[in-house]
C-alpha positions in Angstrom: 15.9 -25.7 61.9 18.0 -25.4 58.9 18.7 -29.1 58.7 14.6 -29.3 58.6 15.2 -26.7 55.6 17.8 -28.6 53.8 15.7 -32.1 54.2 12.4 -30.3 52.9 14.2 -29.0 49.4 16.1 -32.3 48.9 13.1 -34.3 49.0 11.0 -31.4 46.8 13.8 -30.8 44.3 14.7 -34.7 44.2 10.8 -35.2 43.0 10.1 -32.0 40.9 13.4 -33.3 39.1 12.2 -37.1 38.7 8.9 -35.3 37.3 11.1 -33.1 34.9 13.2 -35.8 33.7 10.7 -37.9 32.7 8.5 -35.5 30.8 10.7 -33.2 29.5 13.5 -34.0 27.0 16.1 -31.6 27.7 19.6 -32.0 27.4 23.0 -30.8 27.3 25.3 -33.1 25.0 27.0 -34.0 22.0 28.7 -37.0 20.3 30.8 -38.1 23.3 29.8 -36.1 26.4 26.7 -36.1 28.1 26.0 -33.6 31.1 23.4 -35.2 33.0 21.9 -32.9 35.7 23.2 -34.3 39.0 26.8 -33.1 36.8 25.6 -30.0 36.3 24.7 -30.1 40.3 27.7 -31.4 41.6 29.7 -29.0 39.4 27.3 -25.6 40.9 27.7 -27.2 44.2 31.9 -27.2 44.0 31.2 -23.6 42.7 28.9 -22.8 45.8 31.5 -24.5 48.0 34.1 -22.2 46.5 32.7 -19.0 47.5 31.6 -20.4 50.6 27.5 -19.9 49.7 25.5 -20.9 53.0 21.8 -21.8 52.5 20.1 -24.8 53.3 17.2 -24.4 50.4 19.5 -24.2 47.8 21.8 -27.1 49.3 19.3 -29.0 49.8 17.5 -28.3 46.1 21.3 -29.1 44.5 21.5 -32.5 46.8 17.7 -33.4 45.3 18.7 -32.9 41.9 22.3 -34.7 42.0 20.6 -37.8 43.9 17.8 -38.1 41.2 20.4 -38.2 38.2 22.5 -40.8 40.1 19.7 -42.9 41.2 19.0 -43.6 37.7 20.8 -46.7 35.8 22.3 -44.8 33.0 24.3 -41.6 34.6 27.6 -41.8 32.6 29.3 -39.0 31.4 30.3 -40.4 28.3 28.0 -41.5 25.8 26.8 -45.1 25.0 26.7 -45.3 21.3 
């Protein structure tokens, strides 16, 4: 059951985060880095990893949000000026 867990809060965080994205401007940057949020997922899912963090909702939530950013055409790090 926890793979049913993990597949339910992908697909719920991946489209709570493509409603976010495109109705909220919120962002974490500056003149030559850009931390899109499947960075910001990836890098609190190395941290989860780390301390060896076991739950398939918040897995799954972090997968759904990381997928959503990379989906999209522009998910570069640095910043097109």
């Amino acid at each position: 059951m926890e793979f049913a867990y993990y597949s339910i809060s992908l697909i719920f965080a991946y489209a709570i985060t493509r409603w976010i994205t495109e109705n909220v401007k919120f962002h974490f940057r500056n003149n030559k880095i850009w931390l899109h949020h499947w960075i910001i997922s990836a890098i609190v899912m190395l941290i989860l990893l780390y301390l060896q963090y076991e739950s398939p909702f918040i897995w799954g939530a972090l997968t759904g949000v990381a997928l959503e950013g990379i989906s999209r055409k522009n998910w570069s790090i640095l910043r097109n000026k």
